[in-house]
C-alpha positions as CSV (number, residue, x, y, z in Angstrom):
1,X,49.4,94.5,134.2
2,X,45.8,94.6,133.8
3,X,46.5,95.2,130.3
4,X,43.2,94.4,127.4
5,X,43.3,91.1,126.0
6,X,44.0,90.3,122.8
7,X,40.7,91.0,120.9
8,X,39.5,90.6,117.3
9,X,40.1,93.9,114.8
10,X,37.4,96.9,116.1
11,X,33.8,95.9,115.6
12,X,30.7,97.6,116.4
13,X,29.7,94.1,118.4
14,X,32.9,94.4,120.6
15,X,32.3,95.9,124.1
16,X,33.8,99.4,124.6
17,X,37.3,99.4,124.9
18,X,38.4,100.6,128.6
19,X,41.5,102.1,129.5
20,X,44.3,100.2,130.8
21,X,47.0,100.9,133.1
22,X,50.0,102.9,131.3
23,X,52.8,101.8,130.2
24,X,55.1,104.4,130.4
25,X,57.8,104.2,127.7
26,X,59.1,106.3,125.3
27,X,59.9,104.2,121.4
28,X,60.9,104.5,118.0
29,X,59.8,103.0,114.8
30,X,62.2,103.4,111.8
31,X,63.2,102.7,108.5
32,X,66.1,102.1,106.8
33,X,66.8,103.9,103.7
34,X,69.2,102.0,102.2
35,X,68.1,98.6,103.0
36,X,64.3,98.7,103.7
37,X,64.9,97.5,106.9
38,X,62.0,98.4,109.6
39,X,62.7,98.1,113.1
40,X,61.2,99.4,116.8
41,X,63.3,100.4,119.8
42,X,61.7,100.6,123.3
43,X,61.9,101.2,127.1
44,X,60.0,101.0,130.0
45,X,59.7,100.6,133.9
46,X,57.3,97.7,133.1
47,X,57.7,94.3,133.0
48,X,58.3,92.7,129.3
49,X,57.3,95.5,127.4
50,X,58.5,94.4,124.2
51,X,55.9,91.7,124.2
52,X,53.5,94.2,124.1
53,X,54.6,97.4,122.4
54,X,56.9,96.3,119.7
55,X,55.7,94.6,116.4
56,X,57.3,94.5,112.8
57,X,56.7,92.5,109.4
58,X,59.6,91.8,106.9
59,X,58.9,94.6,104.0
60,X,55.3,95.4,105.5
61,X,55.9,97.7,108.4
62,X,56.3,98.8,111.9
63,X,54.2,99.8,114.8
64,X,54.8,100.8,118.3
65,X,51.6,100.5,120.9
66,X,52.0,102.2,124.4
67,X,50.3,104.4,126.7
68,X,47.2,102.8,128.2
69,X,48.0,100.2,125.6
70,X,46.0,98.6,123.2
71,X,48.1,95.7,121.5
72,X,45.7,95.0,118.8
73,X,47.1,98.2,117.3
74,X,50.4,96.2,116.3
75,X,48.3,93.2,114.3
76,X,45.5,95.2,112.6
77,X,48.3,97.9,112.2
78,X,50.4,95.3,110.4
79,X,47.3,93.9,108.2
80,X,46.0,96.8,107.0
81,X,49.7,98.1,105.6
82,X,49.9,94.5,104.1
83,X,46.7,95.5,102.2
84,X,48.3,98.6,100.8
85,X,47.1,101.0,103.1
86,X,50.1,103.8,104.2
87,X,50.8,104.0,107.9
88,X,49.0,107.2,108.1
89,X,45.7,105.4,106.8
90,X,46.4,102.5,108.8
91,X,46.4,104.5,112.1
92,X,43.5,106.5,111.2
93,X,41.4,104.2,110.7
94,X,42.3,102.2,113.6
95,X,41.8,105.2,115.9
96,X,38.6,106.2,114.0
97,X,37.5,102.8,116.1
98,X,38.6,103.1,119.6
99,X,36.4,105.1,121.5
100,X,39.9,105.1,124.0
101,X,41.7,107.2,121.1
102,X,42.5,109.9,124.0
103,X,44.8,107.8,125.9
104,X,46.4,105.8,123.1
105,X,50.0,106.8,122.1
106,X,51.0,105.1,118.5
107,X,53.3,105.1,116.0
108,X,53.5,103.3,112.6
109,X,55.8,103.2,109.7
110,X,55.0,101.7,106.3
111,X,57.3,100.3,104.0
112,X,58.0,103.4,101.6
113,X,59.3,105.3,104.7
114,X,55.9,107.2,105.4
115,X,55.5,107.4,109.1
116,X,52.7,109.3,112.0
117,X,51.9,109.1,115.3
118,X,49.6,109.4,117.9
119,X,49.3,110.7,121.1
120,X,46.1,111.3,123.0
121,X,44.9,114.0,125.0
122,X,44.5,112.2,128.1
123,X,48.2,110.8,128.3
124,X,50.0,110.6,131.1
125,X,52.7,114.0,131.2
126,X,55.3,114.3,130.4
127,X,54.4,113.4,126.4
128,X,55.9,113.9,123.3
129,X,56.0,113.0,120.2
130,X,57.9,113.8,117.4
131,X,58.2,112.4,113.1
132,X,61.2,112.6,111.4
133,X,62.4,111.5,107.5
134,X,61.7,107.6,107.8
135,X,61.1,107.4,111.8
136,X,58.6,108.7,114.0
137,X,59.5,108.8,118.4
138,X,57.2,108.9,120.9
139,X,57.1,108.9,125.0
140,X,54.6,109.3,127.7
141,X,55.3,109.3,131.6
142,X,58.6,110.7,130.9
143,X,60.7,112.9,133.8
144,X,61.2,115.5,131.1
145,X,59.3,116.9,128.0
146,X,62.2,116.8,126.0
147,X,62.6,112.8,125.2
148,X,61.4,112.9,121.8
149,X,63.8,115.7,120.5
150,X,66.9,113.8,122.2
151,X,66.0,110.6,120.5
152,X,65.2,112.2,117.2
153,X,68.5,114.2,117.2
154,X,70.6,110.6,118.5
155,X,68.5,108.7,115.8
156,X,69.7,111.7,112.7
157,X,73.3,111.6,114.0
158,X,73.9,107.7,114.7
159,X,75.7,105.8,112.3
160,X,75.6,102.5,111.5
161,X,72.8,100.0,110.4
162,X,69.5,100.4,111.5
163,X,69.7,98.1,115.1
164,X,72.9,100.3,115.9
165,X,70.8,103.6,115.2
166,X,67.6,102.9,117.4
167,X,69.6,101.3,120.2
168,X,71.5,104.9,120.3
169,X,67.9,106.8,120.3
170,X,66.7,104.9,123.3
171,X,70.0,105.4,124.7
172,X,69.8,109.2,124.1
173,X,66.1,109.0,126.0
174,X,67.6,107.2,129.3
175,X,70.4,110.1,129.6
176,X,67.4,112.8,129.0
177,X,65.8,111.6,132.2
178,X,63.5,108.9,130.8
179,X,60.7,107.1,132.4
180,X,59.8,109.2,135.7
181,X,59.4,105.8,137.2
182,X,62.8,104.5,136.6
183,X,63.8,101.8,134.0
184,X,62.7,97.9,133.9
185,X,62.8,96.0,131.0
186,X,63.2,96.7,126.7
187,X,63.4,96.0,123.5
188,X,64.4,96.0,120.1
189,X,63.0,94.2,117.1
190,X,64.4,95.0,113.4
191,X,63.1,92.8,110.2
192,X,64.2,92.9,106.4
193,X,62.5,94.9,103.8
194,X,62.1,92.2,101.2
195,X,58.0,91.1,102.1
196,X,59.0,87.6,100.6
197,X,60.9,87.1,103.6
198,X,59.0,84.5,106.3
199,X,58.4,86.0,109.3
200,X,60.8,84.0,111.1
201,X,63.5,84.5,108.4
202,X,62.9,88.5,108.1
203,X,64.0,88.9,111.6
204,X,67.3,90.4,111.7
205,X,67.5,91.3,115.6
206,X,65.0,90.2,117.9
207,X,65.8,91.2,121.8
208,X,63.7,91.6,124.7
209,X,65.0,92.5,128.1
210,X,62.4,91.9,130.3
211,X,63.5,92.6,134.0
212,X,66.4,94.4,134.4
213,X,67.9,97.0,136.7
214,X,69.8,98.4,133.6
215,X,67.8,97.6,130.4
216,X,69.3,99.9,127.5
217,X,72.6,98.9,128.8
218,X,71.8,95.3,128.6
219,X,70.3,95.6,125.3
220,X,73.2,96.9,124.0
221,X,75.2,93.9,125.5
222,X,72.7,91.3,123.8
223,X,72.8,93.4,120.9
224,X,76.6,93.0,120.4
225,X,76.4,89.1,121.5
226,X,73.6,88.7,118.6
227,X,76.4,90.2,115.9
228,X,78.9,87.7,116.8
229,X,76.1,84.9,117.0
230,X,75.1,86.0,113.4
231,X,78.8,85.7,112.4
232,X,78.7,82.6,114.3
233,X,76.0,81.3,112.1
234,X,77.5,82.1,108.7
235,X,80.8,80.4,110.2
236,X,78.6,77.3,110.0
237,X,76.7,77.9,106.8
238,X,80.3,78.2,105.5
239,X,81.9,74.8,107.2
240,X,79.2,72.8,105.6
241,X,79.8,74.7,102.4
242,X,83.5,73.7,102.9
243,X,84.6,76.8,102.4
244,X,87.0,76.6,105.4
245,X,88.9,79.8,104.5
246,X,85.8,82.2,104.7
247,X,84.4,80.5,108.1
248,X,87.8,81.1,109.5
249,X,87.0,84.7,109.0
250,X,83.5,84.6,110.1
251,X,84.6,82.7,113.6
252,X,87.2,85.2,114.4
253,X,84.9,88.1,113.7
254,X,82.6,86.6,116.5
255,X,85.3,86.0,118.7
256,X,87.0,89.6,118.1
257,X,83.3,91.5,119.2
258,X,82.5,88.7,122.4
259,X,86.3,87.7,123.4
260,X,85.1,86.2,126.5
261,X,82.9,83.4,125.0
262,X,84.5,80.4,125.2
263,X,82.6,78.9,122.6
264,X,83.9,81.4,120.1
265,X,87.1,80.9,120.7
266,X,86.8,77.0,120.3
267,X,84.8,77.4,116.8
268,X,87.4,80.1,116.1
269,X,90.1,77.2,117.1
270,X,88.6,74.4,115.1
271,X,88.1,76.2,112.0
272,X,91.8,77.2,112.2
273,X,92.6,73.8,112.8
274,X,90.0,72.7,109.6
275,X,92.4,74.9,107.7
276,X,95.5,73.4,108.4
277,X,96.7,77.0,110.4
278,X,97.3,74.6,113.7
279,X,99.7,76.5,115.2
280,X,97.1,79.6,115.3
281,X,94.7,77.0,116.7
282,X,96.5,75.6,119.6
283,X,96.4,78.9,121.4
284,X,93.2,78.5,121.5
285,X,91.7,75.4,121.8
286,X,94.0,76.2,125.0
287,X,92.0,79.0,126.4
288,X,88.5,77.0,125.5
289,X,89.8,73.7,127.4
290,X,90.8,75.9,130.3
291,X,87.5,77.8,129.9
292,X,85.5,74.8,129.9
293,X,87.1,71.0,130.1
294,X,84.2,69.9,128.3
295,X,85.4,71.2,124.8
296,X,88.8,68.5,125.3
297,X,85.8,65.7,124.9
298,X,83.6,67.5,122.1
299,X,86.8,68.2,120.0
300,X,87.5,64.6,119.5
301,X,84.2,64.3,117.8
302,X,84.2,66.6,115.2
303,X,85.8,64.1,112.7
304,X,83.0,62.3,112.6
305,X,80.7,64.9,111.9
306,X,83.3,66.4,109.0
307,X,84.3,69.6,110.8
308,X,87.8,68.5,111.7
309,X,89.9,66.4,109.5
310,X,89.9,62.4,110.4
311,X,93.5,62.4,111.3
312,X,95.0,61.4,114.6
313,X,98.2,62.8,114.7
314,X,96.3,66.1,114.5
315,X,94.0,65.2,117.6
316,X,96.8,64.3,119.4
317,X,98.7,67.7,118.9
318,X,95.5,69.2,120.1
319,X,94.5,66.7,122.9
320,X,98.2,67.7,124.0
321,X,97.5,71.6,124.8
322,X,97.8,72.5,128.4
């Protein structure tokens, strides 16, 4: 890509930052109201562009880096809200030290809500960019000037939580036109607001597309597979809490958003069957088998491990399905 390398925070003993190529995408950053969540959405026709553009820290902040892009933005960006500083002061002092300011396109969101952006002079048109009460959106390279006021006006409407809301802003900027180059690879990365949260527990949704011919719809896929996988994951919190009852419910949630999973079904099935509902479970511990044999052998040893109870007249009415 030809892109900078990662490079310590702005110093008058670095070398002069040069221009890189562009990475033409159009993003949001945003913040959840209600829940403090913070969260960037992104697209590009470039190859893994949320590894690059797309940075976020549980109940710190949010920064989106693109144009010819400089992804120290995203750290330094990060570190200096940390320290108190509001994304406004954060992203002024950051350009105040890049003697590329012209072609940088940022965006940063602190947070308290407070949100700017950035777009140089010397950006590749069509650029926009546009701030909004708690999100700021932002595009470059675009077939049409009037990205940024589609995703603002998709991000305002959208209901739902946070993930739901910038997926449907990025969707909004494909069906304005969107990259002039076509559409590659995206991203969307959304963290908690509590700043007590690790890193890697703050992460609510993290989802990179990275080559694609049909990103935003495939982030939408992975982004209703990581709902289920989430009620997946309190299904198991729940089992080894032994309250069967409520992972019954979590399991069938997960099943009922990805029906063609076969390994929800078979957690749905063995939950049921934990339950003592075993004629709700034969069904399907039917349609996993068929699915994939493989679940017949793991089924028998789930006993062992407590998630089934140690009773063979029950493995045999399931070992029996067809």
């Amino acid at each position: 890509m030809g892109l900078l390398a990662a490079l310590p925070a702005f110093s008058a003993a670095d070398e002069m930052r040069k221009p890189s190529r562009p990475v033409s995408t159009y993003s949001i950053v945003a913040r959840d109201a209600e829940t403090g969540e913070l969260g960037v959405a992104v697209q590009s026709h470039w190859f893994s562009v949320g590894s690059i553009v797309s940075w976020a820290e549980p109940g710190v902040g949010a920064v989106a880096t693109q144009s010819f892009v400089d992804p120290s933005y995203g750290p330094l960006g990060l570190e200096l809200m940390r320290s108190g500083k509001s994304a406004e002061q954060a992203l002024t002092s950051l350009l105040a030290s890049d003697a590329n300011a012209n072609v940088r396109q940022v965006a940063m969101i602190d947070a308290r809500g407070n949100v700017t952006n950035h777009t140089g002079q010397n950006s590749v048109v069509e650029y926009c960019n546009l701030t909004g009460d708690g999100y700021a959106v932002q595009a470059n390279l675009m077939w049409k000037p009037t990205v940024c006021a589609a995703m603002a006006a998709a991000f305002e409407r959208a209901e739902g939580d946070l993930a739901e809301r910038l997926v449907g802003a990025i969707e909004a900027a494909e069906q304005e036109g969107g990259d002039i180059r076509g559409k590659q690879s995206a991203a969307l990365l959304v963290v908690s607001g509590d700043i007590s949260e690790p890193a890697w527990g703050g992460r609510l949704f993290d989802l990179r597309i990275e080559d694609h011919p049909e990103p935003v719809v495939e982030l939408r896929r992975l982004l209703t597979m990581a709902r289920a996988y989430r009620l997946m994951n309190e299904g198991d919190e729940l089992m080894t809490e032994g309250r069967v009852d409520e992972a019954v419910v979590a399991y069938g949630g997960a099943q009922a958003l990805v029906p063609e999973s076969h390994e929800m079904v078979f957690w749905h099935a063995a939950t049921l069957a934990a339950a003592g509902e075993v004629d709700a479970a034969l069904p399907l511990f039917r349609e996993a088998f068929t699915a994939w044999p493989l679940w017949r052998e793991l089924v028998t040893r789930l006993p062992a491990a407590g998630l089934l109870p140690d009773d063979p007249a029950l493995m045999a009415r399931i070992l029996a399905v067809d």
